[in-house]
PDB file with one MODEL, atoms N, CA, C and O in Angstrom:
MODEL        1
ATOM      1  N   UNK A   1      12.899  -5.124   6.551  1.00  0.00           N
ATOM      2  CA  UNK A   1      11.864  -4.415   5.850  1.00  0.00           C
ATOM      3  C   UNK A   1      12.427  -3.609   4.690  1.00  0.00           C
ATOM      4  O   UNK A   1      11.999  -3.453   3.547  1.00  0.00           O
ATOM      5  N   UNK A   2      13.510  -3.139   5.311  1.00  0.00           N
ATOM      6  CA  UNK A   2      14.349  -2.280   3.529  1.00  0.00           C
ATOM      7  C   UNK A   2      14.396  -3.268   2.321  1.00  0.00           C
ATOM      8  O   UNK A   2      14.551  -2.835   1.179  1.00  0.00           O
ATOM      9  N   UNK A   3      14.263  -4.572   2.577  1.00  0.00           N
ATOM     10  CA  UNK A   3      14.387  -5.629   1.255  1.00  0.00           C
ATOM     11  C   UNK A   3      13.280  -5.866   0.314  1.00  0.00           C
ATOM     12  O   UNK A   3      13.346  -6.039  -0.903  1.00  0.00           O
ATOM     13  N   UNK A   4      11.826  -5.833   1.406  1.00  0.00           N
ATOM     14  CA  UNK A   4      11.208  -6.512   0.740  1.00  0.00           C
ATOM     15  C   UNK A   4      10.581  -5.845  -0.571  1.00  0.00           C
ATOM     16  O   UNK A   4      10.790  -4.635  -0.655  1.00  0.00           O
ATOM     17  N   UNK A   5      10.015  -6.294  -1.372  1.00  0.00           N
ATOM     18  CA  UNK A   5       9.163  -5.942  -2.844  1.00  0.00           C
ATOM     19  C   UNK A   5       8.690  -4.720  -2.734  1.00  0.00           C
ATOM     20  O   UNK A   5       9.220  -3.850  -3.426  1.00  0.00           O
ATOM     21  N   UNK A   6       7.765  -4.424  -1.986  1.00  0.00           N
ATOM     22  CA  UNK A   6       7.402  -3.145  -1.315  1.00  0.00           C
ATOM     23  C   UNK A   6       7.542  -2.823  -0.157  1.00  0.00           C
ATOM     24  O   UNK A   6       7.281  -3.755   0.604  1.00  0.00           O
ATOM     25  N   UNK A   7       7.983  -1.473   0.565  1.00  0.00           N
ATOM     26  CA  UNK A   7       8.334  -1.283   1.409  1.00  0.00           C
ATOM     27  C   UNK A   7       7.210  -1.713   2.633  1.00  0.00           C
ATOM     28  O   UNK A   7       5.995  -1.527   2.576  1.00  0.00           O
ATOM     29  N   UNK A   8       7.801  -2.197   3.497  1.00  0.00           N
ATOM     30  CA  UNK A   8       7.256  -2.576   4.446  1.00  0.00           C
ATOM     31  C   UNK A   8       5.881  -3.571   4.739  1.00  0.00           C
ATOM     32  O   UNK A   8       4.893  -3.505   5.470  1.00  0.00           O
ATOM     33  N   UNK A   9       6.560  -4.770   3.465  1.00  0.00           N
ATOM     34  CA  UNK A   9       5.959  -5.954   3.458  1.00  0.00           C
ATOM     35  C   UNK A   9       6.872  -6.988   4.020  1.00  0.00           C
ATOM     36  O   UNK A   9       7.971  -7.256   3.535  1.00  0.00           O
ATOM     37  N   UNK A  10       6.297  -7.611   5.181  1.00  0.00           N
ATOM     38  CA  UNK A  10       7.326  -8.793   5.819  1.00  0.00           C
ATOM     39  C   UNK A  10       6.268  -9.339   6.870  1.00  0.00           C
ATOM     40  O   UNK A  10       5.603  -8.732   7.709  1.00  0.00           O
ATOM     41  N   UNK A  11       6.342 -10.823   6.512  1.00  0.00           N
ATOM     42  CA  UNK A  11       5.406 -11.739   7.276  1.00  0.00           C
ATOM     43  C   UNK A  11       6.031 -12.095   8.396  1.00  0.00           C
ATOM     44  O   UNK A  11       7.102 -12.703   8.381  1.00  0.00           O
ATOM     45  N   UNK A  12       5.177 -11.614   9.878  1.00  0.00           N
ATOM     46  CA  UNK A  12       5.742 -12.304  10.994  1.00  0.00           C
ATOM     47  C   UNK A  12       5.048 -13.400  11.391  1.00  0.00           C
ATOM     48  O   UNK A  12       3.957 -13.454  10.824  1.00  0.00           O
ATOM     49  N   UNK A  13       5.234 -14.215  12.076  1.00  0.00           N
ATOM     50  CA  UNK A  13       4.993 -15.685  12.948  1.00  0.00           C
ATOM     51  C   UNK A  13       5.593 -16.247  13.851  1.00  0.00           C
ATOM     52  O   UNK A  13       6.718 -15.996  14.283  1.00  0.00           O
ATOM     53  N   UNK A  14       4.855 -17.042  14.176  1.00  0.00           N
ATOM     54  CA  UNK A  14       5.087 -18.182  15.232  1.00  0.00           C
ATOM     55  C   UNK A  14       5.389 -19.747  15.033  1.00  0.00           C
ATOM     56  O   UNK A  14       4.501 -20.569  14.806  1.00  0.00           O
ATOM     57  N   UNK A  15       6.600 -20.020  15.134  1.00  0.00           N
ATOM     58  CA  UNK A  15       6.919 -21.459  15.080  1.00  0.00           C
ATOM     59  C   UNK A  15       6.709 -22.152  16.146  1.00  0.00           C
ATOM     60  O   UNK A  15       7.481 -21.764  17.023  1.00  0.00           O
ATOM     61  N   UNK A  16       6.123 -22.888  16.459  1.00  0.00           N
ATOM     62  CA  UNK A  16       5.371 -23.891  17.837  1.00  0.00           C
ATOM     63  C   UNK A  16       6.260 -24.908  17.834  1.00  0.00           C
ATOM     64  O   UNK A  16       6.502 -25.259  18.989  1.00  0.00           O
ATOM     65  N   UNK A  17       6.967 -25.652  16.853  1.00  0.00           N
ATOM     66  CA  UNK A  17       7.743 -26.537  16.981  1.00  0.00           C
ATOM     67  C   UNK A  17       8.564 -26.129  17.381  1.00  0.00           C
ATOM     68  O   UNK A  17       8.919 -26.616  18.454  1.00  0.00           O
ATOM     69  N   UNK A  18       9.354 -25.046  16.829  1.00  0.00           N
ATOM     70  CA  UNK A  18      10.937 -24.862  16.410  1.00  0.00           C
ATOM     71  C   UNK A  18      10.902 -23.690  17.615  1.00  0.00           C
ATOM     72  O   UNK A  18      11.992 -23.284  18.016  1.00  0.00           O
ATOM     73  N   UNK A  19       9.830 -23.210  18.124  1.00  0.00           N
ATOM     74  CA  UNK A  19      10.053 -21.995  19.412  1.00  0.00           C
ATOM     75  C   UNK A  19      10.486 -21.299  18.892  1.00  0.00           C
ATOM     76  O   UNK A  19      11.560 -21.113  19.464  1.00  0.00           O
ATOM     77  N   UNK A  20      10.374 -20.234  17.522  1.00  0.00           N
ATOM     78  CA  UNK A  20      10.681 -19.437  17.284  1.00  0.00           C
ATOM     79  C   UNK A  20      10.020 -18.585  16.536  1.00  0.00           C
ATOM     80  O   UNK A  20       9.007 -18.881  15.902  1.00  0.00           O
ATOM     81  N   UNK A  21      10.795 -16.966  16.575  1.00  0.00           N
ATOM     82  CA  UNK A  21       9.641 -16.160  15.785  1.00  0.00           C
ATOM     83  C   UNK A  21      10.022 -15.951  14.581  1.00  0.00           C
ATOM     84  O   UNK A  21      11.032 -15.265  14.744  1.00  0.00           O
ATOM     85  N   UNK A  22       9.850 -16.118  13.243  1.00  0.00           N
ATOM     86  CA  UNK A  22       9.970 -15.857  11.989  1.00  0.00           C
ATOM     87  C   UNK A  22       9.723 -14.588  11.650  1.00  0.00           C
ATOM     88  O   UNK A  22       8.664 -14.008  11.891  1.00  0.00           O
ATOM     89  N   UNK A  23      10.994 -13.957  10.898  1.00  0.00           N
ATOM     90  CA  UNK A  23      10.493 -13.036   9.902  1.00  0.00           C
ATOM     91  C   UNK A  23      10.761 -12.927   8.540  1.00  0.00           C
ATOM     92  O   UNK A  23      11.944 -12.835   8.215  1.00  0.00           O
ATOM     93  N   UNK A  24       9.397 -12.912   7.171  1.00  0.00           N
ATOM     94  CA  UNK A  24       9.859 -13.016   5.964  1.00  0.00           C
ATOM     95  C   UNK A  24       9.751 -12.247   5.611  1.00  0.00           C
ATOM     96  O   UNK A  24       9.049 -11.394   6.153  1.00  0.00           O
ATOM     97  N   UNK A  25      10.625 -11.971   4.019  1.00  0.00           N
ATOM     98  CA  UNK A  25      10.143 -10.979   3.350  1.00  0.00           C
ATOM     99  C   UNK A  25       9.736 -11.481   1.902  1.00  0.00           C
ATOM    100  O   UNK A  25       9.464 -12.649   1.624  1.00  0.00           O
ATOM    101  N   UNK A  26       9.740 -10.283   0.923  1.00  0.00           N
ATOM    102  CA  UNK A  26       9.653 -11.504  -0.461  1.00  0.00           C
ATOM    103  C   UNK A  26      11.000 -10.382  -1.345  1.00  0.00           C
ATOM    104  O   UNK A  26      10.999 -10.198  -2.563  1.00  0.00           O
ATOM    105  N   UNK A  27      11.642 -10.003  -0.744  1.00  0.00           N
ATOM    106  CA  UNK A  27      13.226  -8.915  -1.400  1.00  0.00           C
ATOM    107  C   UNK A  27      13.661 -10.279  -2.372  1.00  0.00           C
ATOM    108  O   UNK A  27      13.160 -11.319  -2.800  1.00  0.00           O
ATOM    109  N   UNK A  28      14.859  -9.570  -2.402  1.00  0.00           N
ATOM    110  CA  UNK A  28      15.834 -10.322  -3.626  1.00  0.00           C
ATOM    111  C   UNK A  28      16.784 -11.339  -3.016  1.00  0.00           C
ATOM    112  O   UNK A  28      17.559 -12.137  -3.543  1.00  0.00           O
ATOM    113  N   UNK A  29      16.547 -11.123  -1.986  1.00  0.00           N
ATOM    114  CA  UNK A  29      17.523 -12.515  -1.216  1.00  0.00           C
ATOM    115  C   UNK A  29      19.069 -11.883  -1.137  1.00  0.00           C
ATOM    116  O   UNK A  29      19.624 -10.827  -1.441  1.00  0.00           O
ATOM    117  N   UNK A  30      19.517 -13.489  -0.395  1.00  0.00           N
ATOM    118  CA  UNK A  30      21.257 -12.947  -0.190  1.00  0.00           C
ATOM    119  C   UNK A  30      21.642 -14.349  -0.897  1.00  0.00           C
ATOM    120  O   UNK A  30      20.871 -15.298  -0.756  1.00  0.00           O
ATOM    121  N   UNK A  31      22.488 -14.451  -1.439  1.00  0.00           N
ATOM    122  CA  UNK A  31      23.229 -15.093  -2.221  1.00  0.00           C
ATOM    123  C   UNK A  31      24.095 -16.108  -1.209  1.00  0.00           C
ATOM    124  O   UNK A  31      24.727 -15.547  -0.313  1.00  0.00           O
ATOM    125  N   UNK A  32      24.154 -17.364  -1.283  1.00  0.00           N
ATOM    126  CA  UNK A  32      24.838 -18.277  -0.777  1.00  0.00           C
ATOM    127  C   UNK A  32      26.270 -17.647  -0.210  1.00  0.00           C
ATOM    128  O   UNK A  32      26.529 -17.561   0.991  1.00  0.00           O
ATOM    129  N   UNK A  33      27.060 -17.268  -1.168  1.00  0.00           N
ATOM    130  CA  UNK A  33      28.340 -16.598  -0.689  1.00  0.00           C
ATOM    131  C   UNK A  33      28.366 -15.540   0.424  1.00  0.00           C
ATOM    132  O   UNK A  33      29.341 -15.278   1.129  1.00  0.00           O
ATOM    133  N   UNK A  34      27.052 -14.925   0.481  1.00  0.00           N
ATOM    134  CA  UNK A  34      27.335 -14.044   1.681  1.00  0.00           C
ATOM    135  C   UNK A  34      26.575 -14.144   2.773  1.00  0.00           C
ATOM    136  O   UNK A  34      26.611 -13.236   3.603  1.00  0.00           O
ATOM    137  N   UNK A  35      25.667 -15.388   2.982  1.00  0.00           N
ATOM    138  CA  UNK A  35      25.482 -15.600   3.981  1.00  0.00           C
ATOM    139  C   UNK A  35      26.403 -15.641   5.357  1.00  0.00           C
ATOM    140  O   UNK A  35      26.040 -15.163   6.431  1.00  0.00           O
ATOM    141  N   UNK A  36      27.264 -16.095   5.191  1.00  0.00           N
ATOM    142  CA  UNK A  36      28.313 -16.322   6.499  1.00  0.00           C
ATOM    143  C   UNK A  36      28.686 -14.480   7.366  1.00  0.00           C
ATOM    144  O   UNK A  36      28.940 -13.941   8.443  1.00  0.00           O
ATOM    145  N   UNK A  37      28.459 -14.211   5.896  1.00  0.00           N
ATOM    146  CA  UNK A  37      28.967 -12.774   6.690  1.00  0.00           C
ATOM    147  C   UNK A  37      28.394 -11.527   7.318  1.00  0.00           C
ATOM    148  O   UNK A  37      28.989 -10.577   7.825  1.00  0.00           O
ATOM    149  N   UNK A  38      26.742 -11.809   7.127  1.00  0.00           N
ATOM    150  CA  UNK A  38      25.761 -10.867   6.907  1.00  0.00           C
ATOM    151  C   UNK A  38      25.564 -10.784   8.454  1.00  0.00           C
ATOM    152  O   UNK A  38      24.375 -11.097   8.530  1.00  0.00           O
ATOM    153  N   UNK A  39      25.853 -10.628   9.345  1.00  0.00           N
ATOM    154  CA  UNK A  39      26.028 -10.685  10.930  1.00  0.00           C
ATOM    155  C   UNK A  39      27.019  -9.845  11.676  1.00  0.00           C
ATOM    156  O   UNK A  39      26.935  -9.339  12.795  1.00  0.00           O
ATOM    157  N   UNK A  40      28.359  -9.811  10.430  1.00  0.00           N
ATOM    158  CA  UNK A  40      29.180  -8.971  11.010  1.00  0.00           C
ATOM    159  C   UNK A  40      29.362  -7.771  10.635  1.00  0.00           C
ATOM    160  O   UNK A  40      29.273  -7.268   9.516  1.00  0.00           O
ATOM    161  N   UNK A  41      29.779  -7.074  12.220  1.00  0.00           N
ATOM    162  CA  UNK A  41      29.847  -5.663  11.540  1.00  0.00           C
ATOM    163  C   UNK A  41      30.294  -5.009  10.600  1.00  0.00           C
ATOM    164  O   UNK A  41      31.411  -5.275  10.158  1.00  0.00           O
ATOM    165  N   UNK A  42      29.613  -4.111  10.130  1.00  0.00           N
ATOM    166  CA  UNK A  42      29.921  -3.148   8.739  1.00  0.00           C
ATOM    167  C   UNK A  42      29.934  -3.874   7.836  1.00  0.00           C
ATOM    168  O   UNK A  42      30.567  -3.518   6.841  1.00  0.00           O
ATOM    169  N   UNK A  43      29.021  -5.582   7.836  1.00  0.00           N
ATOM    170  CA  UNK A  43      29.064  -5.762   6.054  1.00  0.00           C
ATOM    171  C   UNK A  43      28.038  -5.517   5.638  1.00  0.00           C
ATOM    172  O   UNK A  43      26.900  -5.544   6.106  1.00  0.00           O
ATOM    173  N   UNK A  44      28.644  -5.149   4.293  1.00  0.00           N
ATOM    174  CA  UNK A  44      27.355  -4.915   3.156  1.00  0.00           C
ATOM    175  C   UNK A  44      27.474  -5.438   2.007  1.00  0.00           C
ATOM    176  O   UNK A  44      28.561  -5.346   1.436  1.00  0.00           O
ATOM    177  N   UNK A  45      26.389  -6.113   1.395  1.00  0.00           N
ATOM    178  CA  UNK A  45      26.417  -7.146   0.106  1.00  0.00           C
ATOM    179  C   UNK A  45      26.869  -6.923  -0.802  1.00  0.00           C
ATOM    180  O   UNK A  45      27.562  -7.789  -1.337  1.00  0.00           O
ATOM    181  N   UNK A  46      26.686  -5.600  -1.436  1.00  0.00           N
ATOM    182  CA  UNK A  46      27.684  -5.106  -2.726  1.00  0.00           C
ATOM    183  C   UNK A  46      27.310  -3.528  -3.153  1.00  0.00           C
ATOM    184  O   UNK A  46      26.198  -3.003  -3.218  1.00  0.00           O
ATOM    185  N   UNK A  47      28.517  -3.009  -3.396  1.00  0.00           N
ATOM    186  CA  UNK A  47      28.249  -1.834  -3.870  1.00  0.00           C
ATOM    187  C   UNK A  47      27.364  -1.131  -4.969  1.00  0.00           C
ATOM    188  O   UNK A  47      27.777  -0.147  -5.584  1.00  0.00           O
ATOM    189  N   UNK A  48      26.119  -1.692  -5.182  1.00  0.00           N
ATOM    190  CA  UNK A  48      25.219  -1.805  -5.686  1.00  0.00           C
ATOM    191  C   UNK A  48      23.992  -1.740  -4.722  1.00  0.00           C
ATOM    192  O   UNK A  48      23.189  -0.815  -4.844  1.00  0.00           O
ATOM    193  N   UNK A  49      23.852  -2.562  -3.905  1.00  0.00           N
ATOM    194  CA  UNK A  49      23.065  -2.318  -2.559  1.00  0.00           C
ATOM    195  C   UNK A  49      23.329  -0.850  -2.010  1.00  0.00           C
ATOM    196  O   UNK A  49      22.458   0.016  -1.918  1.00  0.00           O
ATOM    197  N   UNK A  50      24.485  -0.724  -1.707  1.00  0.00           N
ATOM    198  CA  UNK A  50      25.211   0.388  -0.698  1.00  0.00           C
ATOM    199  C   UNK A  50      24.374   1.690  -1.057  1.00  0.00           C
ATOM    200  O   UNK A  50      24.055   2.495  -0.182  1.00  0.00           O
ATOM    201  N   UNK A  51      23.960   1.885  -2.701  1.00  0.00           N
ATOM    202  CA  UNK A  51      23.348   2.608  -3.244  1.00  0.00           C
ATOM    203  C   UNK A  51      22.255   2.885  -2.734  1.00  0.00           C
ATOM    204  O   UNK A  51      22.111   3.452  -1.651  1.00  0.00           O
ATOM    205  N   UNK A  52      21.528   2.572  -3.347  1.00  0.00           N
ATOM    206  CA  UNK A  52      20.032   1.694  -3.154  1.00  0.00           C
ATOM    207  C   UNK A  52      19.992   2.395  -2.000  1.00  0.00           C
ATOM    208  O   UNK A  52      19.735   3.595  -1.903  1.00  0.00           O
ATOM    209  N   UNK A  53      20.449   1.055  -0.438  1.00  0.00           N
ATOM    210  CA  UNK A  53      19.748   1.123   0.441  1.00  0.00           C
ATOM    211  C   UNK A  53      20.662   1.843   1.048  1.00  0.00           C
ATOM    212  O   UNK A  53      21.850   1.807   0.727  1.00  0.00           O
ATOM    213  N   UNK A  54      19.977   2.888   2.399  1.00  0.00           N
ATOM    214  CA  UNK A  54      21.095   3.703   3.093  1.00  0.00           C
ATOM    215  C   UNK A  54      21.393   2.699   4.541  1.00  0.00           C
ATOM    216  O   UNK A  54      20.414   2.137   5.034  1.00  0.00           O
ATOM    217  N   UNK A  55      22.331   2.569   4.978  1.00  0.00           N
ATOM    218  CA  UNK A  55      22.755   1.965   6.503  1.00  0.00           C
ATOM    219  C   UNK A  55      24.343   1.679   5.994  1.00  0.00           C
ATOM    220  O   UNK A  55      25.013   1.756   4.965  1.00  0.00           O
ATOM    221  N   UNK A  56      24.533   1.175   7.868  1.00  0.00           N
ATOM    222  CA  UNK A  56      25.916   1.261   7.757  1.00  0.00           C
ATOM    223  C   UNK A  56      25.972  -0.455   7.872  1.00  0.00           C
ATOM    224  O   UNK A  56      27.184  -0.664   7.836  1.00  0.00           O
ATOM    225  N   UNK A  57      25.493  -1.399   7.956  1.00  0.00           N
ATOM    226  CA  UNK A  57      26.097  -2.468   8.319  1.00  0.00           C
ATOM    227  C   UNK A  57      26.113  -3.272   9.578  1.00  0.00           C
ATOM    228  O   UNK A  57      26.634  -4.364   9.803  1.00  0.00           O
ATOM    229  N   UNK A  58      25.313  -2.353  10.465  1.00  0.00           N
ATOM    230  CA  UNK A  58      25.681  -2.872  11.915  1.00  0.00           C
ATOM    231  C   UNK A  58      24.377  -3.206  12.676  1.00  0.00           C
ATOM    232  O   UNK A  58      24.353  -3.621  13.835  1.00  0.00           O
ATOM    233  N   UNK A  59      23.062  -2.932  11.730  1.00  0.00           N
ATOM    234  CA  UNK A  59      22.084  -3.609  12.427  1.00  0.00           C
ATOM    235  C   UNK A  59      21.651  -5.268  12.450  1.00  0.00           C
ATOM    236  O   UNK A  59      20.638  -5.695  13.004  1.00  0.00           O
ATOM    237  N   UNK A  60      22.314  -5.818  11.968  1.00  0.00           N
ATOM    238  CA  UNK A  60      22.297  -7.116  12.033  1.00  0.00           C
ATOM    239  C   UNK A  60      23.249  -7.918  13.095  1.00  0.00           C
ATOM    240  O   UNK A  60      23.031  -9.033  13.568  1.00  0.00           O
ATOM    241  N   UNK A  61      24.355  -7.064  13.341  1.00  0.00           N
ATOM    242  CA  UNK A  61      25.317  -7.316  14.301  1.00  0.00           C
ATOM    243  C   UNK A  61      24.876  -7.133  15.639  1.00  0.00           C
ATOM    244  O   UNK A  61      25.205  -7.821  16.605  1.00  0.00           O
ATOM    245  N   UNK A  62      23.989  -6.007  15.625  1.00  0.00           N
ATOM    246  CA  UNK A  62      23.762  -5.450  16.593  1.00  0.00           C
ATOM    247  C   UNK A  62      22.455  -6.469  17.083  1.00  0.00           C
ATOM    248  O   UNK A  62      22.350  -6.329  18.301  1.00  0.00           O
ATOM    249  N   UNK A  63      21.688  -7.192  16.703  1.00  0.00           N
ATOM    250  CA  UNK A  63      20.770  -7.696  16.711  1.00  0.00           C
ATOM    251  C   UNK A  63      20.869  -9.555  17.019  1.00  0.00           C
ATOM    252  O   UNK A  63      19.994 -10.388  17.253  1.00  0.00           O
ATOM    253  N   UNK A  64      22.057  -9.630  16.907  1.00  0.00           N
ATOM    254  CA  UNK A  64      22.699 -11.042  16.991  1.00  0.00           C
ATOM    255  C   UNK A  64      23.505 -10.747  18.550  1.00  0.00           C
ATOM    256  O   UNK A  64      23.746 -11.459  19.525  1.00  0.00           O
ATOM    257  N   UNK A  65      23.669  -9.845  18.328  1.00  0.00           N
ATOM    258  CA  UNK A  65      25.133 -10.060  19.585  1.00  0.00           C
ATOM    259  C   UNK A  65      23.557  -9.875  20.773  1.00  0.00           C
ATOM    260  O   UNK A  65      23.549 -10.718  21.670  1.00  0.00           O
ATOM    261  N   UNK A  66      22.326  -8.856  20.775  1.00  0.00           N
ATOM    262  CA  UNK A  66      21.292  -8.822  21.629  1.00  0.00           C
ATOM    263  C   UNK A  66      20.795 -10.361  22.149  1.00  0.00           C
ATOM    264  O   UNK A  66      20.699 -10.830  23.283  1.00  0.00           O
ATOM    265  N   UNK A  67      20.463 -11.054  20.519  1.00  0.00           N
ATOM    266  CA  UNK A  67      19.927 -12.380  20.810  1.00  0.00           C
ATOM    267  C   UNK A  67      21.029 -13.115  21.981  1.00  0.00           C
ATOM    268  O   UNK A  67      20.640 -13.638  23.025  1.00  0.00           O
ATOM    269  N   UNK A  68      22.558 -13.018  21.521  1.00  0.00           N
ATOM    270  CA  UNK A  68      23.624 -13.951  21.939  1.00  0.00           C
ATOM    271  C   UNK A  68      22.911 -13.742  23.876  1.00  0.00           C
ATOM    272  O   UNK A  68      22.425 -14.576  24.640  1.00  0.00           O
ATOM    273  N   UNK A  69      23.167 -12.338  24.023  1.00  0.00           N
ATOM    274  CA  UNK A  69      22.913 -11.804  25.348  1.00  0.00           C
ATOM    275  C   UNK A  69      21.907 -12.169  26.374  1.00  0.00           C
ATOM    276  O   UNK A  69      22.094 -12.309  27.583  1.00  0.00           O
ATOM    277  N   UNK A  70      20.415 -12.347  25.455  1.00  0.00           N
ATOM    278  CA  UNK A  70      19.374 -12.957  25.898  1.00  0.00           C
ATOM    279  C   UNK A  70      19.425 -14.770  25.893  1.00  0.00           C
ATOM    280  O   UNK A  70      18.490 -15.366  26.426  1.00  0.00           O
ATOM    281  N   UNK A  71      20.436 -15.461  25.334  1.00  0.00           N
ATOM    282  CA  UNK A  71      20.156 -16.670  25.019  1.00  0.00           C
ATOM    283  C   UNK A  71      18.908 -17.265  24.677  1.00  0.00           C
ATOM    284  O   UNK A  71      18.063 -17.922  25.285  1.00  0.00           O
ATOM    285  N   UNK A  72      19.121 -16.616  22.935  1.00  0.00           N
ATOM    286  CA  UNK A  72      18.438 -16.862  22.208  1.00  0.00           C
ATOM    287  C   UNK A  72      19.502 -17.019  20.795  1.00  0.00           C
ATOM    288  O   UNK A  72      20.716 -16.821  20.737  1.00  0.00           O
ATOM    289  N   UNK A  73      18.960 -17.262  20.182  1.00  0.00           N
ATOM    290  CA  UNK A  73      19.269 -17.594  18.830  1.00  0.00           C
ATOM    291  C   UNK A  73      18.971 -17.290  17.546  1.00  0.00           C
ATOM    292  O   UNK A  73      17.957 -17.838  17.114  1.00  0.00           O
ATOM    293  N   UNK A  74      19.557 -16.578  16.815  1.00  0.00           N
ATOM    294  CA  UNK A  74      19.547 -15.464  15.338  1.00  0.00           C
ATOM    295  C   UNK A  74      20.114 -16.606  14.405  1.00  0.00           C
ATOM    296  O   UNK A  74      21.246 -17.089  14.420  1.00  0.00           O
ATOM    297  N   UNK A  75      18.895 -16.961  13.477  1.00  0.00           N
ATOM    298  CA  UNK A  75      19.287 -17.658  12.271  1.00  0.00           C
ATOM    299  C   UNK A  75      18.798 -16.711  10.636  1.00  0.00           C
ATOM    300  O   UNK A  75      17.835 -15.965  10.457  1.00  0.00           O
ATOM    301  N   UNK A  76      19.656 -17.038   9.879  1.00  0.00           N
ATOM    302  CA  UNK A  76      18.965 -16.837   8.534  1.00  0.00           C
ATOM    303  C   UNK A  76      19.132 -18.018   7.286  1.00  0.00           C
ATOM    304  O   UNK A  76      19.966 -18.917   7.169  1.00  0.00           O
ATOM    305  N   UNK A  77      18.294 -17.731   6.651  1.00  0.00           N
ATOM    306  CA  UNK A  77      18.124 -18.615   5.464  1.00  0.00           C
ATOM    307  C   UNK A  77      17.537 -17.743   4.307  1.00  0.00           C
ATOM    308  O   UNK A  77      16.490 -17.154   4.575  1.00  0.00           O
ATOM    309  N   UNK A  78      18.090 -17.570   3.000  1.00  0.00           N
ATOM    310  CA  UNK A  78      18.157 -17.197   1.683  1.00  0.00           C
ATOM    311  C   UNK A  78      18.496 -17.689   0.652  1.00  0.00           C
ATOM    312  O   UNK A  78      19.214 -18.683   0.539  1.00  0.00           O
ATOM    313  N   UNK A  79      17.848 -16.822  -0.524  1.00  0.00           N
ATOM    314  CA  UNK A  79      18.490 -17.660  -1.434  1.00  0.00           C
ATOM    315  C   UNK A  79      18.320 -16.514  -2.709  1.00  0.00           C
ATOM    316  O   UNK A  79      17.151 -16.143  -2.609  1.00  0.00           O
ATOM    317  N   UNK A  80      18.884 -15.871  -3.730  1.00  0.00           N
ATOM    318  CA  UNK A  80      19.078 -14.936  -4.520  1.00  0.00           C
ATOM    319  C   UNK A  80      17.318 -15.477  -5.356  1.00  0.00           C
ATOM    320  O   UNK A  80      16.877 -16.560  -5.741  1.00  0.00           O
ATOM    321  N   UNK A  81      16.769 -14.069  -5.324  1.00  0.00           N
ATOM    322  CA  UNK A  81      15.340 -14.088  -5.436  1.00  0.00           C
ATOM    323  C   UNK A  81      14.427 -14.811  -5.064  1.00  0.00           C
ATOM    324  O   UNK A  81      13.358 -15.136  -5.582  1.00  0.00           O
ATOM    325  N   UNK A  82      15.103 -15.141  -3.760  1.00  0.00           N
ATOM    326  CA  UNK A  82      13.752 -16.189  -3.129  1.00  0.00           C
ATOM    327  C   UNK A  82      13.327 -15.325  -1.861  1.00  0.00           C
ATOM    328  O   UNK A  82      12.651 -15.970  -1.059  1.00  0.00           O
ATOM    329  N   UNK A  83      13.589 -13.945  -1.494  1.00  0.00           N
ATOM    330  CA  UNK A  83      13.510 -13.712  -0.195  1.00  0.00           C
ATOM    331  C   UNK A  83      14.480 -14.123   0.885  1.00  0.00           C
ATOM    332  O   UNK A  83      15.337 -14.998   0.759  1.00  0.00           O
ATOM    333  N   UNK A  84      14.249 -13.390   1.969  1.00  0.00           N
ATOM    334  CA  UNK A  84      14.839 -13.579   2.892  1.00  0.00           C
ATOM    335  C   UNK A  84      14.179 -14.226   4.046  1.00  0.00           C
ATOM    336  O   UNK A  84      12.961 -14.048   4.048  1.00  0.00           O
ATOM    337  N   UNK A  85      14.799 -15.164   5.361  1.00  0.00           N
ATOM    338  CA  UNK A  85      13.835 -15.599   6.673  1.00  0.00           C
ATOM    339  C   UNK A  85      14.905 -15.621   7.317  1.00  0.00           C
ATOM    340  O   UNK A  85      15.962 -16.152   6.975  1.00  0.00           O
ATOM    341  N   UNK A  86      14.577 -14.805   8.675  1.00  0.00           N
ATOM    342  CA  UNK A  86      15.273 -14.576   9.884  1.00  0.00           C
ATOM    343  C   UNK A  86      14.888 -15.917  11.473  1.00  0.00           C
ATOM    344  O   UNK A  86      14.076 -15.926  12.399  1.00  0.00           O
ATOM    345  N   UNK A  87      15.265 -16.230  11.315  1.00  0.00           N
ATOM    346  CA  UNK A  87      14.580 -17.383  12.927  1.00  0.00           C
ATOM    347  C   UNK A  87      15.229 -16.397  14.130  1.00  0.00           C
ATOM    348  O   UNK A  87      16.419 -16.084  14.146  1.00  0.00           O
ATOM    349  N   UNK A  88      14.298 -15.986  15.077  1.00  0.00           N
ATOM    350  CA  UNK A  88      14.782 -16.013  16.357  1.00  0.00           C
ATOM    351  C   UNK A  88      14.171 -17.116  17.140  1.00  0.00           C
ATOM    352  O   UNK A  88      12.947 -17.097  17.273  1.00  0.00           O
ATOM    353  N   UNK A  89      15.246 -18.607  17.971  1.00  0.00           N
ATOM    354  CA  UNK A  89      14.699 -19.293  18.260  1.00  0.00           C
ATOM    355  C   UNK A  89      14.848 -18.981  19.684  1.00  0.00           C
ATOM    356  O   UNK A  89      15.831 -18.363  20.092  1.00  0.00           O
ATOM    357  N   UNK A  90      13.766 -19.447  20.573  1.00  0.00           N
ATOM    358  CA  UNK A  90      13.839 -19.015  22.306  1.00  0.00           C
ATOM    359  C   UNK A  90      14.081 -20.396  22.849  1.00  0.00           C
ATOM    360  O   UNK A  90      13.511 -21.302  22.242  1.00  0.00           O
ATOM    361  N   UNK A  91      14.806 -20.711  23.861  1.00  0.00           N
ATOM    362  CA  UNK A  91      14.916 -21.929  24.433  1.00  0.00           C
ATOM    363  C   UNK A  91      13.878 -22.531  24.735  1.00  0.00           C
ATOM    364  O   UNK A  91      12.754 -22.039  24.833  1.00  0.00           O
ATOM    365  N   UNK A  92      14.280 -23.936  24.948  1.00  0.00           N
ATOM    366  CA  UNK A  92      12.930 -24.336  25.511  1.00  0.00           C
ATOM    367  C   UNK A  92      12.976 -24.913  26.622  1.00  0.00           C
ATOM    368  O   UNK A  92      11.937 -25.281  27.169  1.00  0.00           O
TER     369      UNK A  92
ENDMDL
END
């Protein structure tokens, strides 16, 4: 929700195929290069963000390692001004 266009615009849903819950936003996206890393603790996209937005880095970590726990599954997909989408997928 800190990303999107205005604060606290983000579309939730239901994937029936894919068993999972979606969350979008319409923010500025993450850039191909830092996808891989946006999971682990204490990263943050660039010192430019760091500004901007206040946190430390660890709610995304913290939120993956929960899914790992529940056996479930934390995906993302971005793309620099396309928004952001989170998948939590639930077994089936």
């Amino acid at each position: 929700m800190k990303y999107a266009s205005r604060p606290g615009r983000l579309a939730i849903s239901w994937d029936q195929q894919t068993k999972s819950l979606v969350f979008q936003d319409d923010g500025p996206g993450i850039s191909a290069q830092h996808l891989p890393r946006i999971f682990d603790r204490f990263y943050r996209i660039d010192a430019s963000r760091n500004a901007k937005v206040p946190g430390t880095g660890l709610g995304l970590s913290i939120a993956k390692k929960l899914a790992n726990l529940q056996g479930l599954q934390l995906a993302v997909t971005s793309g620099e001004g396309q928004g952001t989408t989170f998948f939590l997928q639930f077994p089936v």
